[in-house]
C-alpha positions as a Python dict, from the first residue, in 0.01 Angstrom:
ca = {
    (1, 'X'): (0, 0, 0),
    (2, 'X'): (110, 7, -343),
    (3, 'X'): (443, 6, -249),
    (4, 'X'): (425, -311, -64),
    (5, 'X'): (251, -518, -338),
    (6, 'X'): (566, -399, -576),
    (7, 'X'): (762, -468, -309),
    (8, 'X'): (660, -841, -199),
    (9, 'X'): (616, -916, -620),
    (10, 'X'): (990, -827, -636),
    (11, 'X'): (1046, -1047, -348),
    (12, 'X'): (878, -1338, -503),
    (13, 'X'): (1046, -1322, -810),
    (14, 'X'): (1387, -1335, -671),
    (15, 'X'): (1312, -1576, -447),
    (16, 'X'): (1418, -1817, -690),
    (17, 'X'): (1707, -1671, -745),
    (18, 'X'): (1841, -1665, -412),
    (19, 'X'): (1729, -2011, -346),
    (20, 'X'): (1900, -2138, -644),
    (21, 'X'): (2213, -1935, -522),
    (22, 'X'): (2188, -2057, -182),
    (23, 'X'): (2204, -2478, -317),
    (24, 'X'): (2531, -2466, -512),
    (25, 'X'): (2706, -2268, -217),
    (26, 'X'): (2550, -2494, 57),
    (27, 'X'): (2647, -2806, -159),
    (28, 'X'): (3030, -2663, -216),
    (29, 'X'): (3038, -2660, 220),
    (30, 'X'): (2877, -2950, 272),
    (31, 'X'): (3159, -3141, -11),
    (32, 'X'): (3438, -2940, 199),
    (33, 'X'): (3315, -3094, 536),
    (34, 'X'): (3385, -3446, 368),
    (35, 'X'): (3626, -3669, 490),
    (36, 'X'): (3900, -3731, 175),
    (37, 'X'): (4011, -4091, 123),
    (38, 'X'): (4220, -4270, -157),
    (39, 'X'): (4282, -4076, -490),
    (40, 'X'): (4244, -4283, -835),
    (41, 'X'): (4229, -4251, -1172),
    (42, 'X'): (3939, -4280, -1402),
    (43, 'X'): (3771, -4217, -1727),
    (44, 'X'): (3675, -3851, -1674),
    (45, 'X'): (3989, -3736, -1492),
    (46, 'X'): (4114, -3791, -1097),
    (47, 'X'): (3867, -3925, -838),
    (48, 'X'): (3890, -3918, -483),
    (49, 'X'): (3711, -4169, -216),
    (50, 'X'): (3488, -4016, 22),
    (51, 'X'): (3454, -4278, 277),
    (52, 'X'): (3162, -4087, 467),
    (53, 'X'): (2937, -4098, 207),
    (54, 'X'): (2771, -4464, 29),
    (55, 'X'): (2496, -4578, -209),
    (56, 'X'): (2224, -4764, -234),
    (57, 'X'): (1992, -4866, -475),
    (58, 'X'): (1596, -4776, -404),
    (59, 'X'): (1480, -5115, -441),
    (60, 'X'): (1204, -5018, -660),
    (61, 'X'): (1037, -4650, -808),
    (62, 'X'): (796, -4609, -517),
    (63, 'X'): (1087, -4654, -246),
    (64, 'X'): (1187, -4290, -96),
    (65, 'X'): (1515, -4160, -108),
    (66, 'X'): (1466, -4196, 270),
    (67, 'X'): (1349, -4553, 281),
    (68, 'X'): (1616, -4707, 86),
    (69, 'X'): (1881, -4549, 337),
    (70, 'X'): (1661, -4625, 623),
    (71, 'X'): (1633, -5030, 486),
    (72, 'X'): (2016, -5083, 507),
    (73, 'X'): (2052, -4990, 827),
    (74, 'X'): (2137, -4575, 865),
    (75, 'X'): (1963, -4467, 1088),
    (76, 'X'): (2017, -4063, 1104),
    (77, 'X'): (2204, -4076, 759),
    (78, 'X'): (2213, -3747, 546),
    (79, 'X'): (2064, -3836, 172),
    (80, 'X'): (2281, -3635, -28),
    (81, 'X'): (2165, -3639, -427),
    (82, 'X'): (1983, -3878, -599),
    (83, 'X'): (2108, -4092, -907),
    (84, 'X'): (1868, -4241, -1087),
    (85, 'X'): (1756, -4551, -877),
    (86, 'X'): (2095, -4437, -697),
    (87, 'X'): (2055, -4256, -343),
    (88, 'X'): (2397, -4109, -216),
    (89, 'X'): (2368, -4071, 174),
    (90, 'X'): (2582, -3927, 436),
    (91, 'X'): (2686, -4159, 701),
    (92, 'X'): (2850, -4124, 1067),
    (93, 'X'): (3015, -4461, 947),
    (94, 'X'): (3389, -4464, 753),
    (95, 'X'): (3400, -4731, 449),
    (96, 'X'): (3681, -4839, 274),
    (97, 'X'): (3648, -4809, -138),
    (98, 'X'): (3486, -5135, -145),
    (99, 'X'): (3124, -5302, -236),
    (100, 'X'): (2970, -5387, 99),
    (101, 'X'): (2657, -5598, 167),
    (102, 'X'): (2351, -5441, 430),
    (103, 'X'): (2092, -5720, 431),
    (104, 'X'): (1961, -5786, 113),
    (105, 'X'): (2113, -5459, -55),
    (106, 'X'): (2462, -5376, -146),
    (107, 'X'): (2633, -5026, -22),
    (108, 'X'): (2813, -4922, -314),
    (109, 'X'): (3133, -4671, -212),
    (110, 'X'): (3178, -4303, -343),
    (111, 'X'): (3386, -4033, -544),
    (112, 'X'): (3418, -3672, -622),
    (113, 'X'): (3584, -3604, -967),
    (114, 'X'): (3858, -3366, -857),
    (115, 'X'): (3800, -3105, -1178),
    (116, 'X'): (3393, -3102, -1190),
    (117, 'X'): (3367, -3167, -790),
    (118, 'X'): (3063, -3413, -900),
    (119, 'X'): (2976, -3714, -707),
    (120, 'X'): (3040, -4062, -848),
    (121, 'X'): (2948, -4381, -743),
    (122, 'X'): (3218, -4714, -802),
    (123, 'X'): (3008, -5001, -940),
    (124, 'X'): (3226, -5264, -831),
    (125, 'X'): (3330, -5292, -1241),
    (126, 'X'): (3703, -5272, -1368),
    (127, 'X'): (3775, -5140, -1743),
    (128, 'X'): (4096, -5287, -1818),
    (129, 'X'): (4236, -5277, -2169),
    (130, 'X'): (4493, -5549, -2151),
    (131, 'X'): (4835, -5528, -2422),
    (132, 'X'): (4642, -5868, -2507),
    (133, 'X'): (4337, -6040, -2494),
    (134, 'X'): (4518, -6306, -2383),
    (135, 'X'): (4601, -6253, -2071),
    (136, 'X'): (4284, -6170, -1965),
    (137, 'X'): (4220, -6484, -1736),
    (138, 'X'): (4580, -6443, -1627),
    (139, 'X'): (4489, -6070, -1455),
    (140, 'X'): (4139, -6212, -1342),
    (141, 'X'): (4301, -6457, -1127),
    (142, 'X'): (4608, -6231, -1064),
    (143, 'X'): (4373, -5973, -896),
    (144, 'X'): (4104, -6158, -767),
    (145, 'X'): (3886, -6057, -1000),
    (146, 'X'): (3602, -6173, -1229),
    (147, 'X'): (3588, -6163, -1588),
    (148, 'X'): (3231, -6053, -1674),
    (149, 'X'): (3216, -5951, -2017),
    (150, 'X'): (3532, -5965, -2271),
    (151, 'X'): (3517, -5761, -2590),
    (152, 'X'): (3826, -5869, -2803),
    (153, 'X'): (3747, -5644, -3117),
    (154, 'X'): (3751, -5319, -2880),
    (155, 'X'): (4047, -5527, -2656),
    (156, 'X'): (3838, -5477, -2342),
    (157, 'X'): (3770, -5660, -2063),
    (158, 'X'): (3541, -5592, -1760),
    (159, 'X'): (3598, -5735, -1425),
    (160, 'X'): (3349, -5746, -1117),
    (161, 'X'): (3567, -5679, -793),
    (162, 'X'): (3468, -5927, -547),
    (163, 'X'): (3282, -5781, -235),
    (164, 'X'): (3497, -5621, 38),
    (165, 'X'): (3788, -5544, -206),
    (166, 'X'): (3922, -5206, -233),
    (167, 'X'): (3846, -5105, -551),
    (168, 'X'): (4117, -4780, -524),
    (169, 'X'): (4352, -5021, -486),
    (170, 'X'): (4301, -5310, -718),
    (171, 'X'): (4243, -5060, -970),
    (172, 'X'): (4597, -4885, -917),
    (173, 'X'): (4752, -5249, -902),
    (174, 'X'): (4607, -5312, -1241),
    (175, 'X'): (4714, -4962, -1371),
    (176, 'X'): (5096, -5069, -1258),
    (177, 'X'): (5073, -5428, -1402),
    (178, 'X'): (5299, -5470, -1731),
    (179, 'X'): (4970, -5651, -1923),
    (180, 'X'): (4763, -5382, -1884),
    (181, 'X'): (4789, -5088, -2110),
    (182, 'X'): (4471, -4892, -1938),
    (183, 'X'): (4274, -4959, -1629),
    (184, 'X'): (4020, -4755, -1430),
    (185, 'X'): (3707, -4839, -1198),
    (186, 'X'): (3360, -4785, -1386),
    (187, 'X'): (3224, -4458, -1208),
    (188, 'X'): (2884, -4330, -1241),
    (189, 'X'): (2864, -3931, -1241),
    (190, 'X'): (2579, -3899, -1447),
    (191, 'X'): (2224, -4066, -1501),
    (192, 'X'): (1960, -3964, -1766),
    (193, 'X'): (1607, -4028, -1675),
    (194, 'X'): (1377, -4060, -1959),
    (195, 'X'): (1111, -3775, -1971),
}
């Protein structure tokens, strides 16, 4: 009898362990069952679109993971990882890399940094860091875009893609336009919750 108390104490403490073991490998199969879209280029290296898989805000902190998927409308969707407020869900839908509207809520599109293999989500925001300030209105209108905040003494500027626009490509358009000595989409990998 002994022998079995050792034996389901050892069990219990590497239970843990092969749990923990278990998430990282189960999360590497479920990223290599993802459908691949558009590659860009961003702050923290190479992105690529994964058009199976959107976000959604929770529209406040008592809203489940669950609920916040289940108010825009996906029905049967995966929820993937939580962001912050941010819930990334796995959808039998395909979405272009563009901010789409469900009700009330917007569905923002996804990424997986090529090096890290972390999820991202696109904000809608352009970084652009025009050869000059100047022709900052001159790219809004160029692109479609909206100038939201300008700061001349860092010569940055940050545009808001308009719904439905593809923010892969707008943001490689930008990256190829003569005025523009840097561009990339604004992608959030990372969220610290204060303790």
């Amino acid at each position: 009898m002994h022998k079995h108390i050792v034996g389901l104490c050892l069990l219990l403490i590497a239970a843990p362990g092969l749990a923990q073991d278990q998430g990282p490998s189960a999360r590497a199969a479920m990223l290599k069952t993802l459908e691949r879209g558009k590659e860009m280029k961003g702050s923290g290296g190479q992105y690529q679109h994964l058009p199976q898989v959107g976000a959604v805000a929770r529209a406040n902190a008592a809203e489940t993971p669950d609920e916040a998927v289940a108010r825009i409308g996906e029905s049967g969707a995966q929820v993937v990882e939580t962001k912050g407020r941010l819930v990334l869900f796995r959808s039998t839908k395909v979405r272009p890399a563009a901010l789409v509207s469900a009700g009330s809520a917007s569905v923002y599109p996804t990424v997986v940094n090529a090096r890290s293999g972390t999820l991202g989500v696109l904000t809608g925001m352009l970084i652009v860091k025009p050869r000059s300030m100047a022709d900052a209105d001159a790219i809004a209108k160029t692109f479609g875009l909206e100038k939201a905040k300008a700061y001349p003494q860092l010569q940055t500027v940050f545009y808001k893609a308009k719904p439905g626009a593809d923010i892969a490509d707008v943001s490689a358009a930008l990256q190829a336009d003569a005025r523009v000595e840097n561009a990339y989409p604004e992608i959030i990998e990372q969220v610290r919750v204060p303790k």
